[in-house]
Each structure stands twice: as C-alpha cells, then as structure tokens.
DSSP file (Angstrom, degrees, kcal/mol; ACC not computed):
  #  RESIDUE AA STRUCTURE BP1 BP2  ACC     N-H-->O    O-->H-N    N-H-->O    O-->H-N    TCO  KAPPA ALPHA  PHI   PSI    X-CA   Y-CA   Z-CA
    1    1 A X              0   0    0      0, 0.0    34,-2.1     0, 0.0     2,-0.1   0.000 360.0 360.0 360.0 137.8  -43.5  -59.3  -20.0
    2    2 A X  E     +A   34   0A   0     32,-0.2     2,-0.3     2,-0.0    32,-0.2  -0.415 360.0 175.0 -64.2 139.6  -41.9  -55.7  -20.7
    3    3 A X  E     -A   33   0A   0     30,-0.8    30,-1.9    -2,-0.1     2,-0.6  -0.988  18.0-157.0-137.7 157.7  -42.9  -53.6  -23.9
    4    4 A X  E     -A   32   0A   0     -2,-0.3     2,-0.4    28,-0.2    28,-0.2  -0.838  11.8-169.7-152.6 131.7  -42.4  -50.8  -25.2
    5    5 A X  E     -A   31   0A   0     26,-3.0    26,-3.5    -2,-0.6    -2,-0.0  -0.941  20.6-129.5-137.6 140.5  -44.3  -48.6  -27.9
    6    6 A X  E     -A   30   0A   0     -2,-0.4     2,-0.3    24,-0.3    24,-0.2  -0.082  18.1-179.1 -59.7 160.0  -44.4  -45.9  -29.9
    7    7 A X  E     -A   29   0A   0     22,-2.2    22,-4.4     2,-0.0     2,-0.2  -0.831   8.4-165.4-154.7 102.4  -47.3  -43.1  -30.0
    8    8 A X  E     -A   28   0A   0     20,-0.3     2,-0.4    -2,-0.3    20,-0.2  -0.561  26.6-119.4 -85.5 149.5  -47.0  -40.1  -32.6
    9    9 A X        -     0   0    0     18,-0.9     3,-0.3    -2,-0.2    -1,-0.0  -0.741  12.3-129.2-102.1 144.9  -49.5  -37.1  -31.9
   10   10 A X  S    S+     0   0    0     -2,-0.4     2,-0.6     1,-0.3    -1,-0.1   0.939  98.4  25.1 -44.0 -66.1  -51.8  -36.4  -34.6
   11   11 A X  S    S-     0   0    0     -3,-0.1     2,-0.4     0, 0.0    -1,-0.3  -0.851  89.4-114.8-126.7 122.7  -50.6  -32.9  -34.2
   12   12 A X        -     0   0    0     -2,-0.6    15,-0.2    -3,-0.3    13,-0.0  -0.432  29.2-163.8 -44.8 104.0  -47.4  -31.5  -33.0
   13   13 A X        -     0   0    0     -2,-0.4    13,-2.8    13,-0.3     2,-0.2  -0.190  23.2-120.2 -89.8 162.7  -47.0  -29.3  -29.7
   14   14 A X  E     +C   25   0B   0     11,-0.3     2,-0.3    13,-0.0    11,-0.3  -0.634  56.7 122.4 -67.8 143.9  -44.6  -27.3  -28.4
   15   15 A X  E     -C   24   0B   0      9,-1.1     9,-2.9    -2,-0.2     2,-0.4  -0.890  68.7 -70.5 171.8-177.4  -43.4  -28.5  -24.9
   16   16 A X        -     0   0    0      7,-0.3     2,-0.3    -2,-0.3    27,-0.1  -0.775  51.8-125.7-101.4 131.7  -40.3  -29.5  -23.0
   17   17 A X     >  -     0   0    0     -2,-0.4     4,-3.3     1,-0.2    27,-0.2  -0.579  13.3-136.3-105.4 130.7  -38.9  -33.1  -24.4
   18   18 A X  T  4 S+     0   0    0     25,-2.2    -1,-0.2    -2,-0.3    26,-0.1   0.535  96.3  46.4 -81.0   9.9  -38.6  -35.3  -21.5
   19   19 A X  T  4 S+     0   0    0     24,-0.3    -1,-0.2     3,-0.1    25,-0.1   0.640 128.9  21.8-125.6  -4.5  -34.9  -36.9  -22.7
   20   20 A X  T  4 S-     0   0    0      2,-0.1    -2,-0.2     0, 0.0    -1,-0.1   0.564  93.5-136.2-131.5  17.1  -33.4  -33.7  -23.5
   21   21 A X     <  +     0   0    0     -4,-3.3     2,-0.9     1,-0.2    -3,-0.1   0.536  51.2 144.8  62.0   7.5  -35.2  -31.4  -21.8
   22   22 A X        -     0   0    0     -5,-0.1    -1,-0.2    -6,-0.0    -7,-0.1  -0.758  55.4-120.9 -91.5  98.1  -35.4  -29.2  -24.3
   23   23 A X        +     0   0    0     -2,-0.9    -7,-0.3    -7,-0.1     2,-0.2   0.059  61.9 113.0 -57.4 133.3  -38.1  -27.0  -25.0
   24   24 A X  E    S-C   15   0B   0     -9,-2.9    -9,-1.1    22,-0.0     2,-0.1  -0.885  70.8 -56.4 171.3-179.2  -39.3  -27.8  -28.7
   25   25 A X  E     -C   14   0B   0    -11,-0.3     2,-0.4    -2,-0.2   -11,-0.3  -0.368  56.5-142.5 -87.8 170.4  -42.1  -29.2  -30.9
   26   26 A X        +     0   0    0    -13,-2.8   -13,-0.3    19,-0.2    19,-0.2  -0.984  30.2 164.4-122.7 140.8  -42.9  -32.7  -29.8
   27   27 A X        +     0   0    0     17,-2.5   -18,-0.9    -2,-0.4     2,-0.3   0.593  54.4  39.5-137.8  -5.3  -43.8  -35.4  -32.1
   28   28 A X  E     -AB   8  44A   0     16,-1.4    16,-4.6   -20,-0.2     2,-0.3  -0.996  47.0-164.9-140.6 125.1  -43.5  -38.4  -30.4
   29   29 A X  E     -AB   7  43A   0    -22,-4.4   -22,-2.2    -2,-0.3     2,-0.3  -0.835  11.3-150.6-118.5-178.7  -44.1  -40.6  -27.1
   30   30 A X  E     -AB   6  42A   0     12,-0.5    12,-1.1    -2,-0.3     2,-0.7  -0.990  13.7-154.3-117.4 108.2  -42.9  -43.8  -25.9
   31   31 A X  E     -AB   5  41A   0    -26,-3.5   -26,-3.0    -2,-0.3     2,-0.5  -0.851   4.5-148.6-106.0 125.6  -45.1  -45.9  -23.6
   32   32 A X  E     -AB   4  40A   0      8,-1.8     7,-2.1    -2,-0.7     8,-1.5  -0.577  18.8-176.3 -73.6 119.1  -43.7  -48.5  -21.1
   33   33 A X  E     -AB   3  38A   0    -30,-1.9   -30,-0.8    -2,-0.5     2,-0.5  -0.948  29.4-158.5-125.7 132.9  -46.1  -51.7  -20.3
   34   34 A X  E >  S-AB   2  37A   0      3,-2.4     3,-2.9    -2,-0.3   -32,-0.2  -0.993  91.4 -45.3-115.2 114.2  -45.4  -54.3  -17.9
   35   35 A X  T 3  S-     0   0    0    -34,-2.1    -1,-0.0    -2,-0.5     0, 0.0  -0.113 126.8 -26.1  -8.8 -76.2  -48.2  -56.7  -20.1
   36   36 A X  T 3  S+     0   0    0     -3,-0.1    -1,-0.3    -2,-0.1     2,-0.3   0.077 118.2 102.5-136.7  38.6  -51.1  -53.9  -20.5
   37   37 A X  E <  S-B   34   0A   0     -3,-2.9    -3,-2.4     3,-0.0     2,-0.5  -0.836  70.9-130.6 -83.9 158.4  -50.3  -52.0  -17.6
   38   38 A X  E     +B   33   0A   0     -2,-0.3    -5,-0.2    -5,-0.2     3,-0.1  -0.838  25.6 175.2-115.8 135.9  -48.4  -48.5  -18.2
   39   39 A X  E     -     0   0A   0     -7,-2.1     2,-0.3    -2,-0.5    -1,-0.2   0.717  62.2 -27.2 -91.6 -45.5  -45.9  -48.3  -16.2
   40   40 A X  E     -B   32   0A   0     -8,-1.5    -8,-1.8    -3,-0.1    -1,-0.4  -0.985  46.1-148.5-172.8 168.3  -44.6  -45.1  -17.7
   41   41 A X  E     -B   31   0A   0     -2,-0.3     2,-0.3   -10,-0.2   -10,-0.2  -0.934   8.0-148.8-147.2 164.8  -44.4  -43.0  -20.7
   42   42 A X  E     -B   30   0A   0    -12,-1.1     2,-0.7    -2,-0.2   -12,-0.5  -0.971  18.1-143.5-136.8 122.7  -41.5  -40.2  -22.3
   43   43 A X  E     -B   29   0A   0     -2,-0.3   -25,-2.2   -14,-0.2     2,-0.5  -0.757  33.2-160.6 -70.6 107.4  -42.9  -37.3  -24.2
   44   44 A X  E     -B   28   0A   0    -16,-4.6   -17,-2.5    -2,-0.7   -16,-1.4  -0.851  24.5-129.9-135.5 138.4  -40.5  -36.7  -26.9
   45   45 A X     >  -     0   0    0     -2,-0.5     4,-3.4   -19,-0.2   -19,-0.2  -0.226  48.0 -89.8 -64.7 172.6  -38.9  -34.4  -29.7
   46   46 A X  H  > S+     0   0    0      1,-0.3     4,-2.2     2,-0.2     5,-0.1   0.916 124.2  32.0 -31.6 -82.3  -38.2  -35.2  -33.4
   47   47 A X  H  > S+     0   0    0      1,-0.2     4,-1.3     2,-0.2    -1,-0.3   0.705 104.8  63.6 -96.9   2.9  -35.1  -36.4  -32.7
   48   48 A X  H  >>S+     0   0    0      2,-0.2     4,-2.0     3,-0.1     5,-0.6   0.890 109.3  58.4 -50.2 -55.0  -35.1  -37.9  -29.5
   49   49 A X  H  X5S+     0   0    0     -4,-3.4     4,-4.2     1,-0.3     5,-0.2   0.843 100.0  44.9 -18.4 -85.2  -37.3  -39.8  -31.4
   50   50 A X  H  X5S+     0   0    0     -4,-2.2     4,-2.4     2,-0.2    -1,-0.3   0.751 108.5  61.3 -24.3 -54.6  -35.4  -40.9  -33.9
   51   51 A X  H  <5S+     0   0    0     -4,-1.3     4,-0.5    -3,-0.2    -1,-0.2   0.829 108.1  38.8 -45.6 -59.5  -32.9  -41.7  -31.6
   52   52 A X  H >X>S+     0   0    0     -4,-2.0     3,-1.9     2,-0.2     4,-0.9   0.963 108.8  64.1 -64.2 -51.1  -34.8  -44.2  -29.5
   53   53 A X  H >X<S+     0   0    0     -4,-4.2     4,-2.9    -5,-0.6     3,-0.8   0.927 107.6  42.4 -68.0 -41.4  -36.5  -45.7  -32.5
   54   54 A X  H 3<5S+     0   0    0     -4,-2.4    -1,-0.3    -5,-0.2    -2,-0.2   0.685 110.5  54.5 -69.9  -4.0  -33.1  -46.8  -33.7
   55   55 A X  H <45S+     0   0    0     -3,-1.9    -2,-0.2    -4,-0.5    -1,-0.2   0.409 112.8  43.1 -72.6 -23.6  -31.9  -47.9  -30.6
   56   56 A X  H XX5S+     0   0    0     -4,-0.9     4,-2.8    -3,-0.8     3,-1.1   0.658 109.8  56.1 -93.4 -40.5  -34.9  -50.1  -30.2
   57   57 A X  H 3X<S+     0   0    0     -4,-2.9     4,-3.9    -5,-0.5     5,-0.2   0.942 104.3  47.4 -41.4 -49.4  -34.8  -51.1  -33.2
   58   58 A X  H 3> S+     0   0    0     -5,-0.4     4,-0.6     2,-0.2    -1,-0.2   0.557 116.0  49.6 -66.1  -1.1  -31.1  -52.3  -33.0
   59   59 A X  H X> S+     0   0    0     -3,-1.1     4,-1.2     2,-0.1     3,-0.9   0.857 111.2  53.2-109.7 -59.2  -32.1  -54.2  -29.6
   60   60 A X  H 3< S+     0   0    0     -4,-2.8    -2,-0.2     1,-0.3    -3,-0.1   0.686 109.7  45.1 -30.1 -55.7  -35.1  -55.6  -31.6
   61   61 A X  H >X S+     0   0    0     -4,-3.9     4,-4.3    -5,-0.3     3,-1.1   0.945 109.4  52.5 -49.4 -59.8  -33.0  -56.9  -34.2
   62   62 A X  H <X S+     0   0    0     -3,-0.9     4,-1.0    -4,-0.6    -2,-0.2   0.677 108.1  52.0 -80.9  -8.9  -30.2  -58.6  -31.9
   63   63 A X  H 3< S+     0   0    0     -4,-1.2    -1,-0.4     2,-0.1    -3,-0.2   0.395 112.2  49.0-113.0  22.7  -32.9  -60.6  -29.9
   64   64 A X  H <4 S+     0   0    0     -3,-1.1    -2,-0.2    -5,-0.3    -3,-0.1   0.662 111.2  52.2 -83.1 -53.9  -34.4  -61.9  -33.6
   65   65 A X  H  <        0   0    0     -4,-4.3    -2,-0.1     1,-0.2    -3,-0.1   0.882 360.0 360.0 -39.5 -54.3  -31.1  -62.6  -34.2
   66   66 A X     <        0   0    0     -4,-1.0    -1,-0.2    -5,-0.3    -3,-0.1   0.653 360.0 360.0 -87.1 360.0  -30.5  -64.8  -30.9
C-alpha cells in the first residue's frame, strides 16, 4: 500500500523547493512509501506546503467519505 507523509524540519533552511523550484526557506517535506519503503521524498517551501497538505487532505477526506 501507497502512503504518503509529512516531515517538518526542526529548523528552517534556505534551498531551492523541489515543486516550484524556487529558491526560499524550506519548511517542509513529503515522503512517499510503498509500505515502509521510501520510494521518494519532495523538499518543500511554506507554501508548497500548504498547498499539498490541502490537497491531501481533500483526497483524504473523499476516500473517508466513499
């Protein structure tokens, strides 16, 4: 089974945000698991963040829902 989870850094870096490419603080990753293997991970700013976490959320929701 696919997962996916959030990971906040203790402390925020500077670095280039791997969904908008934009160089900026980072505050957030995402890791991708195929059951407890990592498949992959996305390093992300503030609001990429945000972005995905309501977006997963909303996916989260609709398969509680069904």
């Amino acid at each position: 089974m696919f997962q996916v989870r959030f990971s906040y850094f203790a402390r925020p870096r500077r670095g280039r945000c791997d969904c908008c490419d934009r160089q900026q603080t980072l505050e957030g990753k995402i890791l991708l698991l195929e059951d407890t293997a990592l498949i992959g991970d996305l390093i992300l700013c503030a609001e990429c963040a945000a972005a995905w976490g309501e977006l997963l959320g909303q996916a989260r929701e609709k398969v509680i829902q069904q």
